[in-house]
VOPAGU-2260 file (C-alpha; in pm, 1 decimal, decimal comma):
REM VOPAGU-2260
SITE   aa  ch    i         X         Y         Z
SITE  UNK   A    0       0,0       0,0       0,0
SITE  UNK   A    1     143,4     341,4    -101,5
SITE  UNK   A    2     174,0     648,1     161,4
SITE  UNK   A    3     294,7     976,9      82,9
SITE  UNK   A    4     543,4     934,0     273,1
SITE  UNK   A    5     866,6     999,1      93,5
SITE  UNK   A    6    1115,8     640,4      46,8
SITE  UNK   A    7    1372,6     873,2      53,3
SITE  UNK   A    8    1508,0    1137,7     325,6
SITE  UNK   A    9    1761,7    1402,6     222,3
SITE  UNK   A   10    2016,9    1535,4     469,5
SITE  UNK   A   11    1970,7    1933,9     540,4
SITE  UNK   A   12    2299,7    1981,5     380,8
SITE  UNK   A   13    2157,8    1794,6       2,6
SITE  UNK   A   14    1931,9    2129,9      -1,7
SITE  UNK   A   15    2290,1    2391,9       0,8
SITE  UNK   A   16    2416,8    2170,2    -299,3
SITE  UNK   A   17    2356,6    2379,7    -610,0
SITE  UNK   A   18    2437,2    2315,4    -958,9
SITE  UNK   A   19    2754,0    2503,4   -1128,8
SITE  UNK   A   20    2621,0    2770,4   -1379,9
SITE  UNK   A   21    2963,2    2713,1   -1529,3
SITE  UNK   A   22    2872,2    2364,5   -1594,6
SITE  UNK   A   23    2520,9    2450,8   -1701,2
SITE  UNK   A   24    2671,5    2709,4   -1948,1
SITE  UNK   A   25    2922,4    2468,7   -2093,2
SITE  UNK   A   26    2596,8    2253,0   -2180,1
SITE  UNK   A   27    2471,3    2492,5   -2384,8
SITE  UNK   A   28    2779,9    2581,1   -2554,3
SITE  UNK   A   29    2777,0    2217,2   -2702,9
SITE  UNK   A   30    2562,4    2372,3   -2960,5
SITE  UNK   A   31    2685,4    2407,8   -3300,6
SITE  UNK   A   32    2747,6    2771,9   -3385,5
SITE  UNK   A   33    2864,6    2888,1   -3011,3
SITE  UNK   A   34    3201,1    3079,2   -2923,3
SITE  UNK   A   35    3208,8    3001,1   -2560,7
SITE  UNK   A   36    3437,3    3251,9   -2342,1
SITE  UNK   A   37    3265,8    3101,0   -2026,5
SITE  UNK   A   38    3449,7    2718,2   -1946,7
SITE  UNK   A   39    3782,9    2796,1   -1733,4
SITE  UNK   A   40    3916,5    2489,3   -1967,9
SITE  UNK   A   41    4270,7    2439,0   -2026,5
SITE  UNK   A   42    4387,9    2507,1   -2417,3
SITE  UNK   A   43    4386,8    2184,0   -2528,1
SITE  UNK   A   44    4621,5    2258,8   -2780,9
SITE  UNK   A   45    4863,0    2271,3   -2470,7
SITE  UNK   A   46    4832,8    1948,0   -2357,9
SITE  UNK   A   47    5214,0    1760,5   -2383,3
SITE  UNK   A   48    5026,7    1446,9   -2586,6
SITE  UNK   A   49    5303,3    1291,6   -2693,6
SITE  UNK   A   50    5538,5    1342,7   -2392,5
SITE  UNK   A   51    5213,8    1168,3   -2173,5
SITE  UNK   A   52    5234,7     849,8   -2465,2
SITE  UNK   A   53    5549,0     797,5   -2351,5
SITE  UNK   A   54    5508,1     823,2   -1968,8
SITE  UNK   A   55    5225,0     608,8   -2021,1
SITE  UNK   A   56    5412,4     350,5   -2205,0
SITE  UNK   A   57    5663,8     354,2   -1981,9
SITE  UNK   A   58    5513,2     253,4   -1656,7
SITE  UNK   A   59    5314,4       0,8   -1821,2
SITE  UNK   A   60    5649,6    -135,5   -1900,6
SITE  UNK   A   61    5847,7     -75,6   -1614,6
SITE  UNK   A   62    5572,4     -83,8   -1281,2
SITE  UNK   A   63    5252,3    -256,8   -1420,0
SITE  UNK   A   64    5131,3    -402,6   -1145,0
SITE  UNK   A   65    5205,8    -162,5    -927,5
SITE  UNK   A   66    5060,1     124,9   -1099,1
SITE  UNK   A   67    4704,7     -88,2   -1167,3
SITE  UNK   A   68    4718,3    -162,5    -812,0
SITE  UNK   A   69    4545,1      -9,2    -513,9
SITE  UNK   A   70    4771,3     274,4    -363,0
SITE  UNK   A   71    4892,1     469,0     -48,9
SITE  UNK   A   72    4582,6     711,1      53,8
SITE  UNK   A   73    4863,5     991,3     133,0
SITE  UNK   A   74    4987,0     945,9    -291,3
SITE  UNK   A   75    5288,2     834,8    -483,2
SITE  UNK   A   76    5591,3     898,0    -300,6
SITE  UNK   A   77    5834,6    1040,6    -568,1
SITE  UNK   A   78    5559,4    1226,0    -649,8
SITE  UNK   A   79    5521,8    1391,6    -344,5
SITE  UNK   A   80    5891,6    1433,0    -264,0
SITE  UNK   A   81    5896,9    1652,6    -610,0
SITE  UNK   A   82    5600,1    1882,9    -511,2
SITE  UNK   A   83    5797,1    1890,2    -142,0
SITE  UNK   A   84    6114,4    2007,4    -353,7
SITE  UNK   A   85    5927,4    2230,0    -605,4
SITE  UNK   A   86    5756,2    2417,0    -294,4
SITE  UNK   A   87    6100,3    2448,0    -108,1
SITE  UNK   A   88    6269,4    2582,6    -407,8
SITE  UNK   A   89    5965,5    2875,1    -389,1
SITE  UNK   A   90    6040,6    2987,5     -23,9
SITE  UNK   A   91    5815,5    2725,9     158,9
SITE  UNK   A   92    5906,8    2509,2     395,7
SITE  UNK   A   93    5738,4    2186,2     300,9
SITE  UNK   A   94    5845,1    1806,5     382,4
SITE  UNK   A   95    5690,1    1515,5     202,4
SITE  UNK   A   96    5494,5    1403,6     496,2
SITE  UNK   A   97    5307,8    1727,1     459,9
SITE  UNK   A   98    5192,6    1636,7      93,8
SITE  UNK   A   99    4849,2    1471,4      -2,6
SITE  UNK   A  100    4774,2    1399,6    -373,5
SITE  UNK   A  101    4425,8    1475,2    -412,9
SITE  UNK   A  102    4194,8    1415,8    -705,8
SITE  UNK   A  103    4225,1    1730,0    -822,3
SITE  UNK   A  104    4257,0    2063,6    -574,2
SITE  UNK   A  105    3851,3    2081,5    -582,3
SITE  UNK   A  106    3917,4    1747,9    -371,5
SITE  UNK   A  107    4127,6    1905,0    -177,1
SITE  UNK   A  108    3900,7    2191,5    -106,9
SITE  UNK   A  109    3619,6    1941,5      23,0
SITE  UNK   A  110    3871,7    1781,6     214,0
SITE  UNK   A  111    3939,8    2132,9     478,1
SITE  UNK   A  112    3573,0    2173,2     435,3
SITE  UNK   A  113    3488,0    1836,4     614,1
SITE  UNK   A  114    3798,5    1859,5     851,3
SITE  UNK   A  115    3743,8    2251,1     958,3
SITE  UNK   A  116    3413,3    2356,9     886,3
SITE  UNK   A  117    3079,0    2308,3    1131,1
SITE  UNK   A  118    2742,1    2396,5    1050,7
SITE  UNK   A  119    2692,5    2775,0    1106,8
SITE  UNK   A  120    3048,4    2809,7    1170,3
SITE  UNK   A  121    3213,4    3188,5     978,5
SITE  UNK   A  122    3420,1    3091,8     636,2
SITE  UNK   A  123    3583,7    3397,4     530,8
SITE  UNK   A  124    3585,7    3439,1     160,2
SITE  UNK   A  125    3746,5    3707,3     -88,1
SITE  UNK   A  126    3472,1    3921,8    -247,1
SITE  UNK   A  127    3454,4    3751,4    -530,0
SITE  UNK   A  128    3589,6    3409,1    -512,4
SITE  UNK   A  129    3604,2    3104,3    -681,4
SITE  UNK   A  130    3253,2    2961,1    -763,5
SITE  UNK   A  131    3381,5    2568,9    -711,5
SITE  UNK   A  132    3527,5    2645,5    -349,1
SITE  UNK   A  133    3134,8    2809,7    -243,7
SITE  UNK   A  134    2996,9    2452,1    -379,2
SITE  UNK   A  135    3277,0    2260,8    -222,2
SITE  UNK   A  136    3246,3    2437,0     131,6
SITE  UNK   A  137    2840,5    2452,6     109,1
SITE  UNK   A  138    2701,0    2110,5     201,3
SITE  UNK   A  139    2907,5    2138,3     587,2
SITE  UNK   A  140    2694,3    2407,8     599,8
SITE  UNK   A  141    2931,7    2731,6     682,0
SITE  UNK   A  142    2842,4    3098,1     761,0
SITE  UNK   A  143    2999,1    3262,9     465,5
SITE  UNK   A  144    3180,8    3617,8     547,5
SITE  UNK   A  145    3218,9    3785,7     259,5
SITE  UNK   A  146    3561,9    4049,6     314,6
SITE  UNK   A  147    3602,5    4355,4     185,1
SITE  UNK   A  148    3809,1    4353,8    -161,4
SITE  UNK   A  149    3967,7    4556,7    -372,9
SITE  UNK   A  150    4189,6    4518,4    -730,5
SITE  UNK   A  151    4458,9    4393,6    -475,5
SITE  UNK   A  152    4287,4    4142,4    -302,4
SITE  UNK   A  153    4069,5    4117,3      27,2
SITE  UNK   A  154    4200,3    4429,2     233,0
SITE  UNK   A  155    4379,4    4447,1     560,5
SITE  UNK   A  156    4152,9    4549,6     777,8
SITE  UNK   A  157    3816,1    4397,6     698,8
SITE  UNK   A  158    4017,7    4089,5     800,8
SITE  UNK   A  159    4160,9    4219,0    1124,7
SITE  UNK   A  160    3763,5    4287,5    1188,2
SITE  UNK   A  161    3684,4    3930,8    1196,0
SITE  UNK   A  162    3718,3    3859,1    1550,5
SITE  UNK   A  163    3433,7    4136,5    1575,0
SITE  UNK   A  164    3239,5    4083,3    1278,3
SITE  UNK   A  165    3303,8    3668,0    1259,1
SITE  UNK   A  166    3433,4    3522,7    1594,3
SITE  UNK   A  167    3547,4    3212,2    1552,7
SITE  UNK   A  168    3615,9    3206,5    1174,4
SITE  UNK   A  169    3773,5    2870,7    1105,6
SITE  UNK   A  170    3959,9    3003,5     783,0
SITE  UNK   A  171    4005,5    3283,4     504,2
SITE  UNK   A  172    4001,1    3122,8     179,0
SITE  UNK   A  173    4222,8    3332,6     -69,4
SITE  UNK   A  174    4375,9    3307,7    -415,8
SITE  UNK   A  175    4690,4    3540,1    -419,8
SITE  UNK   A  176    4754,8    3479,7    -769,4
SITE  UNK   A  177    4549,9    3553,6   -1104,9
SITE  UNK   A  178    4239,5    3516,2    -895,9
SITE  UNK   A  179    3950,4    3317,7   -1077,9
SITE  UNK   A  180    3724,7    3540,0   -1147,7
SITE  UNK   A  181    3904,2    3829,4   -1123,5
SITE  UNK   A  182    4234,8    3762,3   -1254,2
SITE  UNK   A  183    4397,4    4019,3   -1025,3
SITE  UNK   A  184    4728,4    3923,2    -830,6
SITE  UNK   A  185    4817,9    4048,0    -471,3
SITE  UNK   A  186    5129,5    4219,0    -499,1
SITE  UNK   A  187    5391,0    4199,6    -235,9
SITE  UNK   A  188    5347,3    4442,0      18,4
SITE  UNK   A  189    4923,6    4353,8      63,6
SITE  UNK   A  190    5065,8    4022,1     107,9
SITE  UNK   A  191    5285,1    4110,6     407,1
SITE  UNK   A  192    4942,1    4254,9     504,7
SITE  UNK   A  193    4699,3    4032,9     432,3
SITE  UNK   A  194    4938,3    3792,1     670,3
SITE  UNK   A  195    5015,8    3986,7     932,8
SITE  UNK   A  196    4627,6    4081,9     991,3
SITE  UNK   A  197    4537,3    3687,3     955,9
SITE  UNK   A  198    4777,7    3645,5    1263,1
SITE  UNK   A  199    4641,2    3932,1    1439,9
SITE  UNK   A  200    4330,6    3788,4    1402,7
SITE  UNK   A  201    4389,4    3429,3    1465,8
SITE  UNK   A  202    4228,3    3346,4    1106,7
SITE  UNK   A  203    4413,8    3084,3     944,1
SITE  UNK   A  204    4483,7    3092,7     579,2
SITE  UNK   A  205    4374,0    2838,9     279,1
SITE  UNK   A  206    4562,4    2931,2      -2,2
SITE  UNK   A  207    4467,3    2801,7    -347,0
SITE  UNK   A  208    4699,1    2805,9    -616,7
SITE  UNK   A  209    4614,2    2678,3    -931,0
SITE  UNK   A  210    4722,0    2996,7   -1178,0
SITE  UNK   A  211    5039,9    3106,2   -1064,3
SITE  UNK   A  212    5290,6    2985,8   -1304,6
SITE  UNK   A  213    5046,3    3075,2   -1604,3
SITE  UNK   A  214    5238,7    3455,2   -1543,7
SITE  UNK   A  215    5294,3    3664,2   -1857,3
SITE  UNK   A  216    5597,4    3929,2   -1770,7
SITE  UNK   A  217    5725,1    3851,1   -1429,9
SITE  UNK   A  218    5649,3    3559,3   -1122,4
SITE  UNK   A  219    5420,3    3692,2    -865,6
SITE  UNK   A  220    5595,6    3731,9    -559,7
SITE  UNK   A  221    5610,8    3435,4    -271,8
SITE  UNK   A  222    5290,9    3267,4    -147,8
SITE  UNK   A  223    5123,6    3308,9     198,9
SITE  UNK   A  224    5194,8    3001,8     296,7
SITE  UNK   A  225    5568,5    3061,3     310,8
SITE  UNK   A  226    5521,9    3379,9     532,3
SITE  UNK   A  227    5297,0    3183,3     738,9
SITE  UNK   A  228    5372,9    2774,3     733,3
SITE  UNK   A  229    5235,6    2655,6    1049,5
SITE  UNK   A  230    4877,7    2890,3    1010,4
SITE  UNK   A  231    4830,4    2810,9     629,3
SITE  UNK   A  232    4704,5    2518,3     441,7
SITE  UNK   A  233    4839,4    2500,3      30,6
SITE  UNK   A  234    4654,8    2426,4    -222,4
SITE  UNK   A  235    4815,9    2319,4    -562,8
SITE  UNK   A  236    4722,0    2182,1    -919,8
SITE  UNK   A  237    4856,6    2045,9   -1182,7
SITE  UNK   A  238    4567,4    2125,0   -1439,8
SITE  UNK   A  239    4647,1    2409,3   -1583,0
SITE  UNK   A  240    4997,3    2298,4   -1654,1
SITE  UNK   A  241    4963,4    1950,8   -1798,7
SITE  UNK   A  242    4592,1    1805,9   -1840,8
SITE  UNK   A  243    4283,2    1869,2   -1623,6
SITE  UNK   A  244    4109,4    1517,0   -1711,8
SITE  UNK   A  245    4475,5    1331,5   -1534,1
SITE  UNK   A  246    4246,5    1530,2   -1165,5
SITE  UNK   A  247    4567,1    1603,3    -979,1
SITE  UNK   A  248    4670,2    1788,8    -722,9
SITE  UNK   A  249    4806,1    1870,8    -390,1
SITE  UNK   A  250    4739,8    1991,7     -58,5
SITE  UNK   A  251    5034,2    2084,9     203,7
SITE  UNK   A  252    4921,5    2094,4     525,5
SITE  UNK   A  253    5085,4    2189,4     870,5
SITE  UNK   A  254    5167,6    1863,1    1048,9
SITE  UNK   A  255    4922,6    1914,9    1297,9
SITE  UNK   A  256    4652,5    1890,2    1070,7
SITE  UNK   A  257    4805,4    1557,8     830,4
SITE  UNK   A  258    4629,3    1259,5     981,9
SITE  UNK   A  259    4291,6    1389,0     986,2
SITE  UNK   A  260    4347,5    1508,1     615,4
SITE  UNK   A  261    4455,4    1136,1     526,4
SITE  UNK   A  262    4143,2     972,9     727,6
SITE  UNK   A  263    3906,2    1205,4     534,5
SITE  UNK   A  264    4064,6    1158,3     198,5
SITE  UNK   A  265    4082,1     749,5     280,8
SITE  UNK   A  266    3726,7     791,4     329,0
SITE  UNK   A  267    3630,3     978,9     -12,4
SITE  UNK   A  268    3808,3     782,2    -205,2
SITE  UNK   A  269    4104,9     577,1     -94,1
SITE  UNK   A  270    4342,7     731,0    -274,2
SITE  UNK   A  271    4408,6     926,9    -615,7
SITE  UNK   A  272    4458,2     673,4    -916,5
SITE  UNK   A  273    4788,8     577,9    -873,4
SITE  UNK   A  274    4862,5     521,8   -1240,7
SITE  UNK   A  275    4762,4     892,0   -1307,7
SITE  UNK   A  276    5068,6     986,6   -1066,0
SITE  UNK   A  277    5324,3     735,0   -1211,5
SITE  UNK   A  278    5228,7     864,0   -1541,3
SITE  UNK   A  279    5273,0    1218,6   -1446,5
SITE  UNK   A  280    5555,1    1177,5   -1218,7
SITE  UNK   A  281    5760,1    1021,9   -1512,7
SITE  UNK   A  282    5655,3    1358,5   -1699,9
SITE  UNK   A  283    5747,6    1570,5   -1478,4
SITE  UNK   A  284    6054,5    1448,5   -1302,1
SITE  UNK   A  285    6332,3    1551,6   -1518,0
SITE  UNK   A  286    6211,1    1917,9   -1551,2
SITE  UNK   A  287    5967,9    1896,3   -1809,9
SITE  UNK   A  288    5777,1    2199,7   -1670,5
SITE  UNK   A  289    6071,2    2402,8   -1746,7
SITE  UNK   A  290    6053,0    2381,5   -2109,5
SITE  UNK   A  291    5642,8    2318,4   -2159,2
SITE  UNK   A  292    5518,3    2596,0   -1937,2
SITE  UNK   A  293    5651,6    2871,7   -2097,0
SITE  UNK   A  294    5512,9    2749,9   -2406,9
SITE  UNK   A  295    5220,5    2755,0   -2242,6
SITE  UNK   A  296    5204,3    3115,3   -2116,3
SITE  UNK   A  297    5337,2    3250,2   -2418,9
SITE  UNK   A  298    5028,3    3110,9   -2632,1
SITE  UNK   A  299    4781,4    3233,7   -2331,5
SITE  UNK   A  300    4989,4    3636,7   -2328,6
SITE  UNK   A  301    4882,0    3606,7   -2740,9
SITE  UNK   A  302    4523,2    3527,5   -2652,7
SITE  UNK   A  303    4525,7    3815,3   -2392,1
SITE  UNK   A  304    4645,9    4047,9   -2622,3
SITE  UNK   A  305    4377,2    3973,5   -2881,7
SITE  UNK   A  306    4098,2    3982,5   -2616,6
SITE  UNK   A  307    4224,2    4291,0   -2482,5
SITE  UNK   A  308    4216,6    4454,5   -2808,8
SITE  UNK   A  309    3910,5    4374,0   -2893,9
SITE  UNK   A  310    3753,9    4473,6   -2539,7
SITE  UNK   A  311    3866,3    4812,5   -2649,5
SITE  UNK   A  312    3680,8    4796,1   -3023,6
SITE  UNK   A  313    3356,2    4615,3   -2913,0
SITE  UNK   A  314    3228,1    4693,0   -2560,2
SITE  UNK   A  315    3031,9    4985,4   -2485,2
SITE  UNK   A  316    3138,3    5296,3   -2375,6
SITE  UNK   A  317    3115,7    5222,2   -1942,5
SITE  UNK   A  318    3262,0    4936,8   -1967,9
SITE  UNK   A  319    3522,5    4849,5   -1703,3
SITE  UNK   A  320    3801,4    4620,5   -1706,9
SITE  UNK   A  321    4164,5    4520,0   -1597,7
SITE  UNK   A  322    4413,9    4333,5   -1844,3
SITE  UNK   A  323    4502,0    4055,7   -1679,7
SITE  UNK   A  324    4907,5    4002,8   -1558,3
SITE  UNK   A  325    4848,6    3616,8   -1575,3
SITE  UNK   A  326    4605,8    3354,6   -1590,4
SITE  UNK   A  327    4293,4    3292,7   -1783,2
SITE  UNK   A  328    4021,5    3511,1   -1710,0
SITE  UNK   A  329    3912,4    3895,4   -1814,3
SITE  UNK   A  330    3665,3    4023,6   -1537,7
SITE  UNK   A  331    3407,4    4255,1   -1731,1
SITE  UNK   A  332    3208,1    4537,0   -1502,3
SITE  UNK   A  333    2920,4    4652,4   -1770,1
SITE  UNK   A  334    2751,1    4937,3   -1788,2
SITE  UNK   A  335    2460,4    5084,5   -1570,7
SITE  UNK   A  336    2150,4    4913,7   -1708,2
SITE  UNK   A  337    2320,6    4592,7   -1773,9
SITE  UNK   A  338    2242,2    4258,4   -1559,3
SITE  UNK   A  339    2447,3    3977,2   -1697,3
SITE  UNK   A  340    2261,0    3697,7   -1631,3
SITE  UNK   A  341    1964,4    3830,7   -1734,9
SITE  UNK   A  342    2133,4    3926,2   -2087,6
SITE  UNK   A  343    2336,5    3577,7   -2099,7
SITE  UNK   A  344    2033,9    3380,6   -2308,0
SITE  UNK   A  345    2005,2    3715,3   -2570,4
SITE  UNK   A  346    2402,6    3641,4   -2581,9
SITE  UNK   A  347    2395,7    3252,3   -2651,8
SITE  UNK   A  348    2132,1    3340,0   -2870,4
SITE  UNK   A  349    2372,6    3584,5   -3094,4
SITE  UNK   A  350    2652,8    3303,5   -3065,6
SITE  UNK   A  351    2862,5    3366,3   -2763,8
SITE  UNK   A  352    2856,3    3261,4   -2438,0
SITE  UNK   A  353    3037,7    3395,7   -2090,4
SITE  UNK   A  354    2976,4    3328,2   -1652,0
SITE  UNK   A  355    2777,2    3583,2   -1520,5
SITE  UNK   A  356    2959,3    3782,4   -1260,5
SITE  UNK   A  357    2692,7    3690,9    -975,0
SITE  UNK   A  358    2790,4    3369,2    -920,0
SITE  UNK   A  359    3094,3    3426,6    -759,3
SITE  UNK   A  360    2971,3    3623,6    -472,9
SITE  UNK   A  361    2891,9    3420,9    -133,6
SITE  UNK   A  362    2673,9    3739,0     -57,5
SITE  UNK   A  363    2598,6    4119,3    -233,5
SITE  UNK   A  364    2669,7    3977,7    -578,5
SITE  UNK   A  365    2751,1    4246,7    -901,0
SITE  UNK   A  366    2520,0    4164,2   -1109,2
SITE  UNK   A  367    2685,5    4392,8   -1366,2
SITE  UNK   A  368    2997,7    4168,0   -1368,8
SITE  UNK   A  369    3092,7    3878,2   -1601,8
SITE  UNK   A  370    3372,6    3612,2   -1662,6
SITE  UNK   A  371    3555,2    3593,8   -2034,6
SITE  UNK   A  372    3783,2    3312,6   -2071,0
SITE  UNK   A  373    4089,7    3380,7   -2332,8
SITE  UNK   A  374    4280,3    3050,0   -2345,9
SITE  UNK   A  375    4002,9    2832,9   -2537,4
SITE  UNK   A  376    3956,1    3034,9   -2837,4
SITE  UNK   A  377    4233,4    3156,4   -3098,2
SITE  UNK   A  378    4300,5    3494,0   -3116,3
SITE  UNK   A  379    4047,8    3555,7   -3456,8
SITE  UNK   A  380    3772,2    3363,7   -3259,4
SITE  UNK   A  381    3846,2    3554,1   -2980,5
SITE  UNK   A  382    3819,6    3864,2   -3174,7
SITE  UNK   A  383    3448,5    3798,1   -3339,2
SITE  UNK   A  384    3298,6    3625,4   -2994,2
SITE  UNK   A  385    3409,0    3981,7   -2792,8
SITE  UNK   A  386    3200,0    4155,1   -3136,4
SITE  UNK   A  387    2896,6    3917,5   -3079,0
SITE  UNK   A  388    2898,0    4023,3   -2682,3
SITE  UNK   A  389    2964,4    4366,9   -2805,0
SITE  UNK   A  390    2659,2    4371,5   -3012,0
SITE  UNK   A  391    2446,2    4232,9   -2798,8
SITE  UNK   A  392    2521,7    4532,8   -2539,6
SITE  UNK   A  393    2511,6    4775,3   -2720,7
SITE  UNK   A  394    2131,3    4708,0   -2843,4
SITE  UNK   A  395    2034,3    4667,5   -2519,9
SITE  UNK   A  396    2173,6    4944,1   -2382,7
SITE  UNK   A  397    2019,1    5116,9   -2706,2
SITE  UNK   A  398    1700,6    4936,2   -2595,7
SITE  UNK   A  399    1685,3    5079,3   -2253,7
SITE  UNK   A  400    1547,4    5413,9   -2139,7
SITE  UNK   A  401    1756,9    5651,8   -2021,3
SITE  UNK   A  402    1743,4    5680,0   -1607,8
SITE  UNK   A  403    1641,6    6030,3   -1609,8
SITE  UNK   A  404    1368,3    5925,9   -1876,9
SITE  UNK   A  405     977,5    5984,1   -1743,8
């Protein structure tokens, strides 16, 4: 006999799982005809093919079994004693033991989530932030605090206000470097800053890293995490640089923190493939980085360059924007009377598709704001999708009454 009683009961967190509008804009640029700025994909023109062939071949070869066999949950240790290496030869002071290889960093964002964050408890996030860390940290059900930002990152004293504002904030989550969505990069003094009021405050740092060797003219300068080891968790990737679809990446931890880090990643998943991390170990370790990654940020400066110029050609007058030092992304402020998401289906419809701006806010979203991607499109593509947006902003905005008109 049926009741209306429902079979099945969702947990209170199921209801703060959202989908990504990324991911629902990607669907729709599967359509024939689209120029999509919107994915944050990798060039796949970058990807070292034939170098991973070999690697691949190799450990088949050489460590079969081994690599088709379960793993350690805490990764493959060569692996980890080169990011331990790489790290140290940036400033930080990193041993192996300190290392987790994590199914890509978006793992190792739910990972800290689970470990540090309680329901209702204060996450401190950078206004805006990364879209996939609001998803990752929303089902533990956090308070999100959104701090005060500016073009150099959050500012000084809106995090020295936490105690006040936030007591008992368990982190600030912060992305020094080419900052997705906003592409801007902390420079070296609000660095010294940004630390010294997170240990004034007792806020401890989660640094996430994924952009910074994708730098056009010069490095940015040293990370948080080697100002502040023992009070900042790392957060590392090795997407952008060799494949997205291999899912690697790293967290560095303070010791304190290690085991519970390895329990919670045994209990996701057991461990990261281990033949992924043969594969890309035997890649990597002979400095292959050193030659393929400046390939790769010389293609993604071009693709700036044509995006930039044609920002200046094809947006409306109002317009705001910031050519990016590094990275991937152009952050777009529109003109009054514009609301991106609202003018993101006349867009697809013209041919072009981008991430509205709102997305990215944990609270007091700009809804004039929107994400362009550079790196997918070549620099002629990129050139006629910036005229399509154009277009379709300028006959809105020619479509719109005037704010003093009756």
């Amino acid at each position: 006999m049926k009741t209306s009683t429902p079979l099945w009961t969702q947990a209170h967190r199921a209801a703060r799982m959202n989908p990504s509008i990324i991911r629902e804009i990607l669907k729709v640029t599967e359509q024939p005809g689209i120029r999509s700025l919107a994915g944050g994909l990798p060039s796949p023109d970058t990807f070292p093919i034939e170098a991973m062939r070999e690697a691949t071949a190799k450990v088949l070869t050489d460590t079969p079994r081994e690599a088709l066999q379960y793993a350690a949950s805490e990764g493959f240790g060569p692996l980890r004693e080169w990011v331990a290496a790489m790290l140290r030869g940036q400033g930080q002071t990193v041993d192996a033991n300190q290392v987790l290889i994590t199914t890509g960093s978006q793992q190792g964002l739910d990972l800290v989530g689970k470990l540090l964050i309680d329901g209702s408890s204060p996450v401190a996030v950078e206004a805006p932030t990364y879209l996939g860390a609001l998803q990752a940290f929303a089902p533990y059900e956090p308070h999100f605090v959104s701090v005060d930002s500016d073009a150099q990152g959050p500012r000084p004293e809106a995090i020295e206000a936490l105690p006040r504002v936030a007591p008992g904030t368990r982190f600030l989550y912060v992305l020094p470097n080419f900052q997705n969505p906003s592409s801007r990069v902390m420079p070296e003094a609000r660095r010294q800053a940004v630390v010294a009021a997170a240990q004034a405050a007792n806020v401890p740092l989660l640094e996430d890293n994924p952009y910074g060797d994708l730098w056009f003219d010069q490095p940015p300068p040293a990370s948080l995490a080697s100002r502040w080891p023992e009070g900042t968790i790392y957060l590392g990737s090795f997407s952008k640089v060799l494949a997205p679809g291999l899912r690697l990446g790293f967290v560095v931890a303070p010791p304190a923190l290690c085991p519970k880090l390895l329990q919670a990643k045994q209990a996701a998943d057991l461990h990261t493939p281990g033949f992924n991390q043969r594969v890309v170990y035997e890649v990597i370790r002979n400095g292959f980085l050193d030659q393929h990654v400046p390939t790769v940020r010389a293609r993604y400066k071009a693709q700036r360059d044509a995006m930039a110029a044609a920002l200046k050609v094809h947006l409306p007058e109002g317009s705001e924007w910031v050519a990016p030092e590094g990275g991937m992304f152009f952050w777009i402020r529109l003109p009054a009377g514009c609301h991106a998401y609202h003018l993101l289906p006349e867009a697809v419809k013209a041919g072009v598709a981008y991430v509205p701006g709102e997305a990215f806010y944990a609270d007091h979203a700009d809804t004039r704001t929107l994400r362009l991607s550079f790196v997918t499109l070549p620099p002629a593509e990129i050139e006629a999708a910036v005229a399509l947006l154009g277009g379709v902003l300028k006959r809105h905005l020619n479509e719109t009454p005037s704010p003093t008109t009756p």
